[in-house]
N, CA, C and O of each residue as an XYZ file, in Angstrom:
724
protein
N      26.179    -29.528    -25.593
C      26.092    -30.056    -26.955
C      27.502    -30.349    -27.475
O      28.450    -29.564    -27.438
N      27.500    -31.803    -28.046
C      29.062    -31.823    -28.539
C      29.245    -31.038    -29.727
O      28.384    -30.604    -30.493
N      30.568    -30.912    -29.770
C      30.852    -30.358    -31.755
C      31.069    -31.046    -32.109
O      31.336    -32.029    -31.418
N      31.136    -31.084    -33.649
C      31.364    -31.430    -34.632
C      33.002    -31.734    -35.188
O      33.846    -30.930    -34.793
N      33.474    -32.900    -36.115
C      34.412    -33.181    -36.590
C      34.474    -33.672    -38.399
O      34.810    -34.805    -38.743
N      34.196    -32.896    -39.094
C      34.298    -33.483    -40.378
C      35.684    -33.776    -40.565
O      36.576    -33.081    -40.079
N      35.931    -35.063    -41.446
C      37.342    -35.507    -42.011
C      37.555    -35.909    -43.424
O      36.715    -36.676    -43.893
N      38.579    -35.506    -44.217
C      38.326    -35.701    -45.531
C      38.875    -37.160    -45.459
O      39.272    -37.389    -44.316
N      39.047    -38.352    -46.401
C      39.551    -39.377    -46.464
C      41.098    -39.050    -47.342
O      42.263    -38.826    -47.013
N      40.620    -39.129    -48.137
C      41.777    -38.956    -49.216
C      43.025    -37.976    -49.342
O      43.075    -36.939    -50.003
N      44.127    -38.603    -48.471
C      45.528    -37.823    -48.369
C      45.513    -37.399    -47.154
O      46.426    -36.663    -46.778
N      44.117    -37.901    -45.977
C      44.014    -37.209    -44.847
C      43.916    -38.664    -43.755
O      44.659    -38.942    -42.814
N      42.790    -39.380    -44.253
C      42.811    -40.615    -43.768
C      43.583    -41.702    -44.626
O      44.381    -42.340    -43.939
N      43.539    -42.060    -45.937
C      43.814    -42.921    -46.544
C      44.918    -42.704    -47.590
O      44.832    -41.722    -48.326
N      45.967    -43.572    -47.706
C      46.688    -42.820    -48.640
C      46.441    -43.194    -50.102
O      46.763    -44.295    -50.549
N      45.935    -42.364    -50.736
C      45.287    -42.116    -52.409
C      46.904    -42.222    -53.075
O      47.379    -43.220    -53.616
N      47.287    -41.477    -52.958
C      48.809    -41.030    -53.604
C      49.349    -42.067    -54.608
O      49.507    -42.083    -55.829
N      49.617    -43.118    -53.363
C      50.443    -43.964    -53.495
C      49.792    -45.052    -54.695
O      50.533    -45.699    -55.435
N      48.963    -45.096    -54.724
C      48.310    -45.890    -56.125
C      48.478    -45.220    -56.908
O      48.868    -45.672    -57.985
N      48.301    -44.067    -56.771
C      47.459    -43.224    -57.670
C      48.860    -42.758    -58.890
O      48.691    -42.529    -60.088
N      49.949    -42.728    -58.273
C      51.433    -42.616    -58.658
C      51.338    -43.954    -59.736
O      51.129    -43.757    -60.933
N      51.524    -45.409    -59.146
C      51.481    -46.192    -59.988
C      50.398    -46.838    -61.200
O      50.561    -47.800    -61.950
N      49.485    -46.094    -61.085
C      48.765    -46.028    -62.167
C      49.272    -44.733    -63.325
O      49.578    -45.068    -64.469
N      49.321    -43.311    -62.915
C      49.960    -42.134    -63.489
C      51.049    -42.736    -64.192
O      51.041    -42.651    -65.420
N      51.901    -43.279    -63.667
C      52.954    -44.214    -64.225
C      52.785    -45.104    -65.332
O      53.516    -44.945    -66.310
N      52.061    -45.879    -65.327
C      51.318    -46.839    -65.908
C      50.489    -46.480    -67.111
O      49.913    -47.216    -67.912
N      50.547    -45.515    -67.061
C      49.332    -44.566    -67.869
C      49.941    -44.074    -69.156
O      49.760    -44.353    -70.341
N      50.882    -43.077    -68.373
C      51.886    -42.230    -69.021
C      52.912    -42.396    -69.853
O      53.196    -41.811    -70.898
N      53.797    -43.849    -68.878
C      54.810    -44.124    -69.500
C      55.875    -43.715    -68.368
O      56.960    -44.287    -68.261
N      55.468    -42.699    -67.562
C      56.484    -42.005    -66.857
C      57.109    -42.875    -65.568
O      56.776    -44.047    -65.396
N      58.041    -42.189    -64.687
C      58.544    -43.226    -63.470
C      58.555    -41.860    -62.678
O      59.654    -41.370    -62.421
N      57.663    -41.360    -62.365
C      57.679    -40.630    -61.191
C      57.907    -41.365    -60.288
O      57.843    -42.589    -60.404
N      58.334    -40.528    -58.806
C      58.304    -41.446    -57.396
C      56.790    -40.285    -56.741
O      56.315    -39.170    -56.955
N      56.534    -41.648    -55.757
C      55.163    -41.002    -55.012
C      55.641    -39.660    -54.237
O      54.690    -38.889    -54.113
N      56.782    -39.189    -53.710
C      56.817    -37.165    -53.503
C      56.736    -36.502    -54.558
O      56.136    -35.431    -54.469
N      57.285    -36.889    -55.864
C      57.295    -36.357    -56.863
C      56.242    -35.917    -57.457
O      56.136    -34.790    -57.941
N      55.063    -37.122    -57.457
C      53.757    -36.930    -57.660
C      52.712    -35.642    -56.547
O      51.750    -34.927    -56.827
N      53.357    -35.811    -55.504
C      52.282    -35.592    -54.382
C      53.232    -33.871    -54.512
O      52.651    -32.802    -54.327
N      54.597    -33.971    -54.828
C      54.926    -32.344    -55.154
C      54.203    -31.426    -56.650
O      54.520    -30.322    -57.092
N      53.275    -32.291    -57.079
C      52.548    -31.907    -58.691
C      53.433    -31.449    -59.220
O      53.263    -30.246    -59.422
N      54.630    -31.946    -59.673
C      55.157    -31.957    -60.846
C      54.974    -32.810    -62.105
O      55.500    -32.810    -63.218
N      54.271    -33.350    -61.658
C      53.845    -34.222    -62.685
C      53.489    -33.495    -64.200
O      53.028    -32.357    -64.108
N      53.639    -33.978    -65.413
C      53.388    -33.270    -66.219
C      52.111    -33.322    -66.693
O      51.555    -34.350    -66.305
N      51.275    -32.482    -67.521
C      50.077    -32.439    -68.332
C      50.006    -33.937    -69.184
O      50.825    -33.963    -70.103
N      49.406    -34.842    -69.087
C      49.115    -35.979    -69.750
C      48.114    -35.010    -70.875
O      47.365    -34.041    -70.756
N      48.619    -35.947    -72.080
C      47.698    -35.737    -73.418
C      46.311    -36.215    -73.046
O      46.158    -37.165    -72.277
N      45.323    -35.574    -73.578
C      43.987    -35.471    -73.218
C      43.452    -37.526    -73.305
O      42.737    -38.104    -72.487
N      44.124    -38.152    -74.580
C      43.518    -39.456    -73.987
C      44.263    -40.283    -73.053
O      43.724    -41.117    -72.325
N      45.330    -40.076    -73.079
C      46.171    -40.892    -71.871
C      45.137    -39.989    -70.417
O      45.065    -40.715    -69.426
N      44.586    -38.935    -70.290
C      44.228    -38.186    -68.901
C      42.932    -39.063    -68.957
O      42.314    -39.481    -67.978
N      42.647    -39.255    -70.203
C      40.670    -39.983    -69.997
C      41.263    -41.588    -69.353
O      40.727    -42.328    -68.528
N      42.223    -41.700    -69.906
C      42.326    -43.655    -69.376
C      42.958    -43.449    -68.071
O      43.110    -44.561    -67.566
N      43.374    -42.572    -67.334
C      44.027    -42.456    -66.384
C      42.868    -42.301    -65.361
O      42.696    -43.033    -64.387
N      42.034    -41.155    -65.751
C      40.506    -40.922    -65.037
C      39.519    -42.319    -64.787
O      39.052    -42.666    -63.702
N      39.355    -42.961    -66.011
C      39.051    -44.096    -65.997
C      39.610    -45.148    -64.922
O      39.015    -45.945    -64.197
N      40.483    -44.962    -65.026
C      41.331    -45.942    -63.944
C      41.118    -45.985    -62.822
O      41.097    -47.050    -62.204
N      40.815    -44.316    -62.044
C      40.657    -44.183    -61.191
C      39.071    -43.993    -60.622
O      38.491    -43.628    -59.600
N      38.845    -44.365    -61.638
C      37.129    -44.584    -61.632
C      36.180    -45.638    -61.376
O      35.024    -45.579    -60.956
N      37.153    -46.959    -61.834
C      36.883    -48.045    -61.353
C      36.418    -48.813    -60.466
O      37.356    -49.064    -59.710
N      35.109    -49.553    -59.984
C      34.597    -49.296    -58.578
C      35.576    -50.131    -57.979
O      34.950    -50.863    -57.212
N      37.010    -50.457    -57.919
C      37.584    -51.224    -57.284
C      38.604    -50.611    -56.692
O      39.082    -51.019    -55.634
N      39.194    -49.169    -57.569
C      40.401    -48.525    -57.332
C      40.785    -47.879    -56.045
O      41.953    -47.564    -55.815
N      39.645    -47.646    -55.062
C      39.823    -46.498    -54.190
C      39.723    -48.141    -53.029
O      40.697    -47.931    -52.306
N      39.288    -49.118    -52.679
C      39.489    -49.944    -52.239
C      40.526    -50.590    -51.143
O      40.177    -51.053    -50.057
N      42.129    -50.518    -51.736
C      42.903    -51.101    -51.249
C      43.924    -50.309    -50.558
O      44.917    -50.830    -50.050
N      43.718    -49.233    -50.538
C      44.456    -47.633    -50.072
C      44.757    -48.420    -48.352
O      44.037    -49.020    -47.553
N      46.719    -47.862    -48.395
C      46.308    -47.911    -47.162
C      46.367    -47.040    -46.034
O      46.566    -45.891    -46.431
N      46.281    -47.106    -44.840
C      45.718    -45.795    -44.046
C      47.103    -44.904    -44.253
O      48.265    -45.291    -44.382
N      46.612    -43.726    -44.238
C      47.695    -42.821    -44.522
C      49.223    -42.832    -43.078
O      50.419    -43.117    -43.016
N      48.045    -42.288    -42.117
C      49.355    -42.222    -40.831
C      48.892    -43.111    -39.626
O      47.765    -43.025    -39.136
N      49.782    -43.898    -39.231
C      49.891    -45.033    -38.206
C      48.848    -44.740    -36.963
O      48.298    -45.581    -36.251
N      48.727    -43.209    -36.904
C      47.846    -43.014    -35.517
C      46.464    -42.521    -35.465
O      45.717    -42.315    -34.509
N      46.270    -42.346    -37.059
C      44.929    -42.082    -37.368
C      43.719    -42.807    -37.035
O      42.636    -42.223    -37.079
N      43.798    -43.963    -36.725
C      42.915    -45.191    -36.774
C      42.798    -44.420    -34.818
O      41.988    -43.499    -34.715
N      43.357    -44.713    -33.852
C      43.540    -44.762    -32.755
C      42.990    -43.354    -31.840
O      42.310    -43.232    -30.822
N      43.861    -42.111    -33.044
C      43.253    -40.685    -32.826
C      41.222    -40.491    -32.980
O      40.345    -40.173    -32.178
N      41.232    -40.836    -34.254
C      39.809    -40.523    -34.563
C      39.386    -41.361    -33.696
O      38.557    -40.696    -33.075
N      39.414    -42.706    -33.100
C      38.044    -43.436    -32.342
C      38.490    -42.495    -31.300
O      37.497    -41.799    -31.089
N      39.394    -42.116    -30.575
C      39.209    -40.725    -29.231
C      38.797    -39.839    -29.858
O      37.854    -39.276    -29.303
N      39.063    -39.458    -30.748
C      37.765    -38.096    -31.233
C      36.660    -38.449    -31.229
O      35.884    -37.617    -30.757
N      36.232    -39.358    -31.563
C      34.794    -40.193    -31.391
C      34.212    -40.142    -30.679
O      33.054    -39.868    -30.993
N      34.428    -40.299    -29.574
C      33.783    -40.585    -28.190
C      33.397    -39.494    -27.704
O      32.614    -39.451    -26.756
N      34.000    -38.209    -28.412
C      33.892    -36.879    -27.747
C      33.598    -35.809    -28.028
O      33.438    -34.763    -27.399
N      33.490    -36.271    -29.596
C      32.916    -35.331    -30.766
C      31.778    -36.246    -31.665
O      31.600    -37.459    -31.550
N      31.239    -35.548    -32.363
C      29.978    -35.868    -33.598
C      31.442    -35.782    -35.027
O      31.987    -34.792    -35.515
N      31.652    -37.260    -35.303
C      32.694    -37.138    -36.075
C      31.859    -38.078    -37.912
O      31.082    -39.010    -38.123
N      32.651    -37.087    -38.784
C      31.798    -37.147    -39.993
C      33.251    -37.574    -41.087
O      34.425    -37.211    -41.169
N      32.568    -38.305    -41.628
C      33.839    -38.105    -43.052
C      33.348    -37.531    -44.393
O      32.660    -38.033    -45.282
N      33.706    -36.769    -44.307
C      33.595    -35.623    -45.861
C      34.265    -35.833    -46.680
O      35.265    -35.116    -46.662
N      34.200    -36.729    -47.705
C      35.115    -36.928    -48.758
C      34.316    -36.601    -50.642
O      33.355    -37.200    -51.124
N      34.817    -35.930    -51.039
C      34.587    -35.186    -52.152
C      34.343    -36.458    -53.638
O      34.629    -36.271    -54.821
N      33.827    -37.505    -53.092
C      33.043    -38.671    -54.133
C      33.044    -38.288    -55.217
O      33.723    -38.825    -56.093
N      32.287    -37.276    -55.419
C      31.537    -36.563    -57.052
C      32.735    -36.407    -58.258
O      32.611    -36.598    -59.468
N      33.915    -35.999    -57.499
C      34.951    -36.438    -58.493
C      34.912    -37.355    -59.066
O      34.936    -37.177    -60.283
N      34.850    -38.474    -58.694
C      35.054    -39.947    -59.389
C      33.636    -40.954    -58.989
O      33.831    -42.097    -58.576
N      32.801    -40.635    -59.086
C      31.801    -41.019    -58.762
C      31.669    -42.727    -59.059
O      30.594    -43.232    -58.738
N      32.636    -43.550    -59.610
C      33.367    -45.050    -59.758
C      33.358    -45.477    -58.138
O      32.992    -46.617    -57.853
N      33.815    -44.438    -56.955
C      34.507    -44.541    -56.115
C      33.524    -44.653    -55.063
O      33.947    -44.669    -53.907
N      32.457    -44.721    -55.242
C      31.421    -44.704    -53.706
C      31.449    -46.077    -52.822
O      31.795    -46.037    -51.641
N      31.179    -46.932    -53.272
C      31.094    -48.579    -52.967
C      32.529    -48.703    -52.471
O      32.688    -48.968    -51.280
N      33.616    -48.536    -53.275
C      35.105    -48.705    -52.395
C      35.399    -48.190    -51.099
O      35.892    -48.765    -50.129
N      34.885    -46.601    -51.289
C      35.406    -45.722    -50.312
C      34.397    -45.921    -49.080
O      34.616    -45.324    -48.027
N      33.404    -46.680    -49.211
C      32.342    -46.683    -47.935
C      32.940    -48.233    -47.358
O      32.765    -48.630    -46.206
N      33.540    -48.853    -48.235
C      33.697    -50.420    -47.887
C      35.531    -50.266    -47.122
O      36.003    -50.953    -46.216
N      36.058    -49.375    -47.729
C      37.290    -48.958    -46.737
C      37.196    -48.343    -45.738
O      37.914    -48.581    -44.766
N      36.162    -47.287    -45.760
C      35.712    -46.933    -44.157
C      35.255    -47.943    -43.257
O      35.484    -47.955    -42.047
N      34.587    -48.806    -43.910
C      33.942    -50.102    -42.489
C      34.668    -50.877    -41.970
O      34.435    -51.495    -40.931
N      36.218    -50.967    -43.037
C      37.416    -51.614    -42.951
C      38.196    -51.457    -41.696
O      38.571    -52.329    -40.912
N      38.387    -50.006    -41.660
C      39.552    -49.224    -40.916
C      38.754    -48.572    -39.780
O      39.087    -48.677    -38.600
N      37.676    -47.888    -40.210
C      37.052    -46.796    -38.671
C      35.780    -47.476    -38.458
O      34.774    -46.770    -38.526
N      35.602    -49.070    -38.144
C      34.200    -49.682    -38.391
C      33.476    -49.092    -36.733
O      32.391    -49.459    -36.282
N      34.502    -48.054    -36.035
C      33.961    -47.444    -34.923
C      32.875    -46.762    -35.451
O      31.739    -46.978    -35.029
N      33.194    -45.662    -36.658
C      32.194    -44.726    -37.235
C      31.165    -45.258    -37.596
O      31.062    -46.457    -37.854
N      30.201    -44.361    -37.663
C      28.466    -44.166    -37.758
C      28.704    -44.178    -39.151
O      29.378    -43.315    -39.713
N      27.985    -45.461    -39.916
C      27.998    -45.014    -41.345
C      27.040    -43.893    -42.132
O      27.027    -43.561    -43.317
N      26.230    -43.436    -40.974
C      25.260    -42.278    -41.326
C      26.064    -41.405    -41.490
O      25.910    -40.810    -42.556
N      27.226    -40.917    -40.613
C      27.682    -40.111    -40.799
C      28.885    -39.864    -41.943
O      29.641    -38.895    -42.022
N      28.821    -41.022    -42.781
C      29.766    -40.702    -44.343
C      28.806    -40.098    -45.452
O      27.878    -40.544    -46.127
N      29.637    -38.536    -45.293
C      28.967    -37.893    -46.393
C      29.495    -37.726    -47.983
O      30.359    -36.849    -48.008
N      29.314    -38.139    -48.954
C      30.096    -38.226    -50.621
C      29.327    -36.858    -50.433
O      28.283    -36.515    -49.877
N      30.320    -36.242    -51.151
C      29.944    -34.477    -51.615
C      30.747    -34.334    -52.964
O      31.473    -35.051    -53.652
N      30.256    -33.057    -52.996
C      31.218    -32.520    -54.297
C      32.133    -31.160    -53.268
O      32.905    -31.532    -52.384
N      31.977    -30.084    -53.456
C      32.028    -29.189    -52.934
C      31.513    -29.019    -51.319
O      30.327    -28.902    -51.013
N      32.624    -29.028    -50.363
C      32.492    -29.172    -49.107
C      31.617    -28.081    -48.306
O      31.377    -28.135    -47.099
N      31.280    -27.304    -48.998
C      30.566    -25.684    -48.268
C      29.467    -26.599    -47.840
O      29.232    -26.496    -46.637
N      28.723    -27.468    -48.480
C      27.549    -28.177    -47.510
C      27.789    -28.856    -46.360
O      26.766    -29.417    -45.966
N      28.763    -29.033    -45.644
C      28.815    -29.911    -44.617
C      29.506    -28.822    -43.420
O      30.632    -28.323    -43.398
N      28.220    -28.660    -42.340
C      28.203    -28.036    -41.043
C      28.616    -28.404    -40.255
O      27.844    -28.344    -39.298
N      29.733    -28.922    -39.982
C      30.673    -28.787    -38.501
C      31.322    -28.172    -38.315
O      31.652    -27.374    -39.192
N      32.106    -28.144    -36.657
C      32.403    -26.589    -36.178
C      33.987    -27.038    -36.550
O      34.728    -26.141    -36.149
N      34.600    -27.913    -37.059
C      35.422    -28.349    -37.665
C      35.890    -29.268    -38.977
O      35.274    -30.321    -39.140
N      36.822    -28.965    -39.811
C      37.396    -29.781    -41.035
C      38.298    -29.804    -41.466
O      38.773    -28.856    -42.090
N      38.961    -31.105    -41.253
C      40.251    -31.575    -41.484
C      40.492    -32.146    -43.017
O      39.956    -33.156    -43.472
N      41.409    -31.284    -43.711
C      41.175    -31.416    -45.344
C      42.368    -30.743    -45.329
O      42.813    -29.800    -44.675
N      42.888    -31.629    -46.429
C      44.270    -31.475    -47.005
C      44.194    -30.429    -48.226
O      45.185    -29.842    -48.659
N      43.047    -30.292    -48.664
C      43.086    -29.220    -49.644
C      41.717    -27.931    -49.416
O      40.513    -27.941    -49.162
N      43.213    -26.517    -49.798
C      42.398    -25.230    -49.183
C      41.519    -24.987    -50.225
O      41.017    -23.920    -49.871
N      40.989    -25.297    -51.319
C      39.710    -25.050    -51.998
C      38.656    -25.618    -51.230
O      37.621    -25.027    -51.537
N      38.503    -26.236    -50.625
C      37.346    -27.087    -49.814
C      37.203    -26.511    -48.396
O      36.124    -26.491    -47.805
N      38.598    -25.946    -47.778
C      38.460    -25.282    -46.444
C      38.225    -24.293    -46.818
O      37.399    -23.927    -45.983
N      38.403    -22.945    -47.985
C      38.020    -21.861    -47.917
C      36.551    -21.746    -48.311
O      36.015    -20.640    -48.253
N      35.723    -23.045    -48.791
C      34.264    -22.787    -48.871
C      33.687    -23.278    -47.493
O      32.526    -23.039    -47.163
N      34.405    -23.847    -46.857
C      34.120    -24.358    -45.556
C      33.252    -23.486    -44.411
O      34.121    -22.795    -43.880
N      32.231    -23.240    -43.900
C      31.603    -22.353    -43.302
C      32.732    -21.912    -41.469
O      33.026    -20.824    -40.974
N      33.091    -23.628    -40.918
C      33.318    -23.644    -39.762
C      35.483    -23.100    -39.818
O      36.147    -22.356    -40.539
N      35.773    -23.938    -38.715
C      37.397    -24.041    -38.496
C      37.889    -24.784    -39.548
O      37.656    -25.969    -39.787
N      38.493    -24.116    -40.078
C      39.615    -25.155    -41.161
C      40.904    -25.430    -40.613
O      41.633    -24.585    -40.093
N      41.139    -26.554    -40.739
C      42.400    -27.196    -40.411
C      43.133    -27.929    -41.817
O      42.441    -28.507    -42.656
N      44.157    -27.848    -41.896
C      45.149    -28.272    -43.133
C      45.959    -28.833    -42.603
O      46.856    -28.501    -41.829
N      45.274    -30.791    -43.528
C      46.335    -31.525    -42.897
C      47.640    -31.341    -44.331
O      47.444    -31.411    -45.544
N      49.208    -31.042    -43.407
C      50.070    -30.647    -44.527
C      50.072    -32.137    -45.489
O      49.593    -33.244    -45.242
N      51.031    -31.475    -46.984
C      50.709    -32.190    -47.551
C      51.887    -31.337    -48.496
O      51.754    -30.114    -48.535
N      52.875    -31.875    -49.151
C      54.056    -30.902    -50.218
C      53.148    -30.124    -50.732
O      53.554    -28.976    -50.553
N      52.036    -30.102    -51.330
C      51.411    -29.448    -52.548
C      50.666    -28.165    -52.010
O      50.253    -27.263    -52.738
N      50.553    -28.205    -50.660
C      49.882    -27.225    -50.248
C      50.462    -26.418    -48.953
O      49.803    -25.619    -48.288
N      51.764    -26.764    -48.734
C      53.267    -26.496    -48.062
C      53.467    -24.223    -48.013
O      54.164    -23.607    -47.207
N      52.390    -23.455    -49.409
C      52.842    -22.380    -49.527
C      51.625    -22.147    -48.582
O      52.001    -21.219    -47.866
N      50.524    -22.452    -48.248
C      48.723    -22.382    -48.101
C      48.821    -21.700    -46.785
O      48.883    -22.360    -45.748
N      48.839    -20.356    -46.790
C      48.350    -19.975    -45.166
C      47.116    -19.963    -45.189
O      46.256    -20.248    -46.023
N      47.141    -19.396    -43.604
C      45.410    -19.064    -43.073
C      44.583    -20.173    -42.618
O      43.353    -20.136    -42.656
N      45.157    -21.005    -42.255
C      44.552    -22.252    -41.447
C      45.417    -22.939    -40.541
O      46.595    -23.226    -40.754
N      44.817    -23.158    -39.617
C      45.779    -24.316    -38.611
C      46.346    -25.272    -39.258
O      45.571    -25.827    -40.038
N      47.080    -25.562    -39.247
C      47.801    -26.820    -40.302
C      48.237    -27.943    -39.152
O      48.462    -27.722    -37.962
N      48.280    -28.998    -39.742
C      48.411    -30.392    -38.446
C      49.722    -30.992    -40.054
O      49.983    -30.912    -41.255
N      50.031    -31.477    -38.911
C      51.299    -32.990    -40.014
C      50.956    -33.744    -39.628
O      51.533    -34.555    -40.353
N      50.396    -34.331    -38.976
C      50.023    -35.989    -38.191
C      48.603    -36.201    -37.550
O      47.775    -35.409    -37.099
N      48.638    -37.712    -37.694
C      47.232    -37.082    -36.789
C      47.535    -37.274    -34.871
O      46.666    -37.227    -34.001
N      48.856    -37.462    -34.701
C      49.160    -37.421    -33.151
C      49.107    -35.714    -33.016
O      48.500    -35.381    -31.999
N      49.616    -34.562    -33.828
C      49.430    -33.554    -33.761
C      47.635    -32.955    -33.329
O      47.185    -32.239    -32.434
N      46.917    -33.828    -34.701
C      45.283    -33.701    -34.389
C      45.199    -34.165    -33.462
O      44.424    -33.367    -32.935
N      45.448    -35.160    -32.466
C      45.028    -35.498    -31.360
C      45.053    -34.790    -30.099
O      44.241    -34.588    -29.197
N      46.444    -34.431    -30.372
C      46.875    -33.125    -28.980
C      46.204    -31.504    -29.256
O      45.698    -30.795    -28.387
N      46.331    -31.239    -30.408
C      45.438    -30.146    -31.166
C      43.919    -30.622    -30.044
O      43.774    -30.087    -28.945
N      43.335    -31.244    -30.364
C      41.930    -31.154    -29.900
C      41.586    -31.388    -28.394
O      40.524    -31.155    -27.817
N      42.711    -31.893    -27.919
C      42.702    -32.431    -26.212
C      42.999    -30.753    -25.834
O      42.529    -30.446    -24.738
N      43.857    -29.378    -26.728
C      43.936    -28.330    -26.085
C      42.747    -27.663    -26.193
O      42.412    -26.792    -25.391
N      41.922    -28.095    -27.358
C      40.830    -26.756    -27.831
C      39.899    -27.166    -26.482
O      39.293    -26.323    -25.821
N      39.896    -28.383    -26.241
C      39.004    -28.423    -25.218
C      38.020    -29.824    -25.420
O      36.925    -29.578    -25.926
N      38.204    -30.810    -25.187
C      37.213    -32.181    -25.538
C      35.791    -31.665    -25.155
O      35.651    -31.784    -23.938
N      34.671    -31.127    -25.760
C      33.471    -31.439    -25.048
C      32.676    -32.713    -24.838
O      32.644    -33.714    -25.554
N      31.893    -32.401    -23.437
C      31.572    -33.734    -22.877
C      30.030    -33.572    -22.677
O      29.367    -34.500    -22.213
């Protein structure tokens, strides 16, 4: 029986950030740079500048034009593919604006993947694979299976999980655990 591969999109496959900075910007008034942002220093936006900012990112167009986060991701996951039951777990319910974009950027980039297998969740504890690659440890510590933490500045202090920086790292990572066939 093969295993399982859940993958989050956002900051893992696709890079969110980098818009997401120039809108915050845009919003605010402020000139953060995209580490600056992705180090959350960012400050507390006043409650209606945070609603038009939410809004923004709510938009069924916003999550759309993202582009892939790391150069080898596209290349890694279709070999995970072939060798695993591979899923994308991406946490939708946040911005629920974002379903139609984020399924139309997956067909874009991994049109290898099973679109059965894109799951919109809120809270990741529902999704059963014997692996999950997620940049953030609130979602791996409800996680039932292996958590893996793809790094990320903001979550740089986060033990207790395998941590990857790349996905050439995920690639060699999984050629050791063992490819099942």
């Amino acid at each position: 029986m093969r295993k399982s591969i859940a993958i989050d999109m956002d900051q893992v496959l696709a890079n969110s950030y980098r818009k997401m900075v120039v809108t915050y910007n845009e919003v605010s008034g402020e000139n953060l740079t995209e580490d600056q942002f992705l180090e959350g220093t960012k400050k507390d936006l006043d409650p209606s500048k945070a609603r038009q900012f939410f809004e923004k990112l709510n938009e069924p167009s916003f999550f759309r034009d993202f582009e892939v986060l790391d150069e080898d991701s596209i290349r890694v996951v279709k070999e995970l593919n072939e060798h695993f039951d591979v899923y994308i777990a991406t946490a939708a319910m946040e911005v629920p604006g974002s379903f139609t974009a984020k399924y139309d950027w997956l067909q874009e980039h991994f049109p290898f993947l099973n679109p059965q297998h894109f799951v919109f969740c809120g809270n990741k504890a529902v999704i059963h694979t014997d692996y999950l690659i997620d940049d953030n440890p609130r979602q791996l510590n409800a996680f039932k299976g292996q958590g893996i933490l793809y790094s990320m500045p903001y979550n740089e202090h986060v033990e207790g999980f395998v941590r990857m920086h790349n996905w050439k790292q995920i690639g060699e990572y999984f050629l050791k655990v063992g490819i099942e066939k």
